[in-house]
TIFI-520824 format. One line per 3 residues: number of its first residue (from 1); their letters; for each residue z, y, x of C-alpha. Coordinates in Angstrom, 2 decimals, decimal comma. Layout:
NUM	a	Z:Y:X; ...
***
This chain:
1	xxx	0,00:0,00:0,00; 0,68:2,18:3,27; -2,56:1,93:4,27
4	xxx	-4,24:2,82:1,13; -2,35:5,44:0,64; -3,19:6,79:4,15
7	xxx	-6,90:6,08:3,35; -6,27:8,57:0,38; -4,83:11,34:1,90
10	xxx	-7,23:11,29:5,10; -10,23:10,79:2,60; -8,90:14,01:0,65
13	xxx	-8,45:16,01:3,52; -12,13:14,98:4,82; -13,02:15,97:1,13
16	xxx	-11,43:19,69:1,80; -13,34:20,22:4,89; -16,79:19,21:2,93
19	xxx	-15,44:21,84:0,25; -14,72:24,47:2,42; -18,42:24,22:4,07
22	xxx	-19,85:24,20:0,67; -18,57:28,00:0,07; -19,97:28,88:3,02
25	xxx	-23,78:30,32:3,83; -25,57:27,32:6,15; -25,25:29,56:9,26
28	xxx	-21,95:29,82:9,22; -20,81:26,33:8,36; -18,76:24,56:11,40
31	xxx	-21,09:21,99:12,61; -18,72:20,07:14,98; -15,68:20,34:12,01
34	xxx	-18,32:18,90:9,68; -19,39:16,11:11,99; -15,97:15,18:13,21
37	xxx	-14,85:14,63:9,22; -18,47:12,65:8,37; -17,51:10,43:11,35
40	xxx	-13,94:9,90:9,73; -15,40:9,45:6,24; -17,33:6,61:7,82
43	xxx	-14,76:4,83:9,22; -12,32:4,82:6,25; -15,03:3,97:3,74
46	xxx	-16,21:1,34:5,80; -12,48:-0,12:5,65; -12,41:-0,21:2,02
49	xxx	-15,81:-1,33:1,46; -17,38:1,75:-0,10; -20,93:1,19:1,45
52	xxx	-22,47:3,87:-0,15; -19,71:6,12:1,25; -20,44:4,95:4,59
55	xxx	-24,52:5,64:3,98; -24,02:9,01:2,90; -21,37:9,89:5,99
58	xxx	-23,97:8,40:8,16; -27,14:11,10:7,04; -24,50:14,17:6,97
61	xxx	-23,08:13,01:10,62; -26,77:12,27:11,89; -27,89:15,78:9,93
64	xxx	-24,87:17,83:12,04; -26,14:16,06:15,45; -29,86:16,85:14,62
67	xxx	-28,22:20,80:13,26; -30,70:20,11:9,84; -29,11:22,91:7,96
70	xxx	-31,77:21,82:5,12; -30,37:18,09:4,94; -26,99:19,62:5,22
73	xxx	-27,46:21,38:2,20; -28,86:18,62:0,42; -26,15:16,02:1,81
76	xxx	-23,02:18,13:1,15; -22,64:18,12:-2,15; -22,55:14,39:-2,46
79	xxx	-20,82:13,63:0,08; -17,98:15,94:-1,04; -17,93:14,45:-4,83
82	xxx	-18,10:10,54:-3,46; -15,33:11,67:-1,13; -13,13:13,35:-3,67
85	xxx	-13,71:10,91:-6,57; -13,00:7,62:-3,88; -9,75:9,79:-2,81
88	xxx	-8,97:9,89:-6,67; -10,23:6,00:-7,26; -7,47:4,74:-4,74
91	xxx	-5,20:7,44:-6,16; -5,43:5,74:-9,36; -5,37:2,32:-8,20
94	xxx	-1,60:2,85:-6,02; -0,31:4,41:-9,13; -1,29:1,52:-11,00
97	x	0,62:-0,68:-8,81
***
């Protein structure tokens, strides 16, 4: 249950940092921050099993690398509602417990 529960909050915070980005114009959005919390998002979805979590951390960490503010844009928003919403799932599922 620990680990869940660590899954969640590290998810949400991941989920904050896509949030954040979202507000701001592409030029200014923190490419490293962004890549550092796709590459986290990766990890902890693959340890639940959430392989579409893990595809779409994979295009927004490979979109930061290649600095596709275009993809970004596109990526972003998905990324930061499967984040939030997974965050929520296991949320749901400890309380349940």
């Amino acid at each position: 249950m620990a680990l869940l529960e660590q899954v969640r909050a590290d998810l949400r915070r991941c989920s904050e940092v896509f949030d954040t980005s979202l507000e701001r114009a592409p030029a200014d959005r923190e490419l490293p921050l962004l890549c550092s919390a796709a590459h986290e998002v990766k990890g902890l979805a693959a340890t639940i099993g959430a392989s579409g979590l893990v595809d779409i951390a994979k295009q927004v960490e490979r979109a930061c690398t290649d600095q596709d503010a275009t993809a970004l844009s596109l990526l972003l928003p998905d990324i930061a509602q499967r984040t939030g919403l997974t965050a929520q799932s296991i949320a749901d599922m400890v309380q349940a417990t």
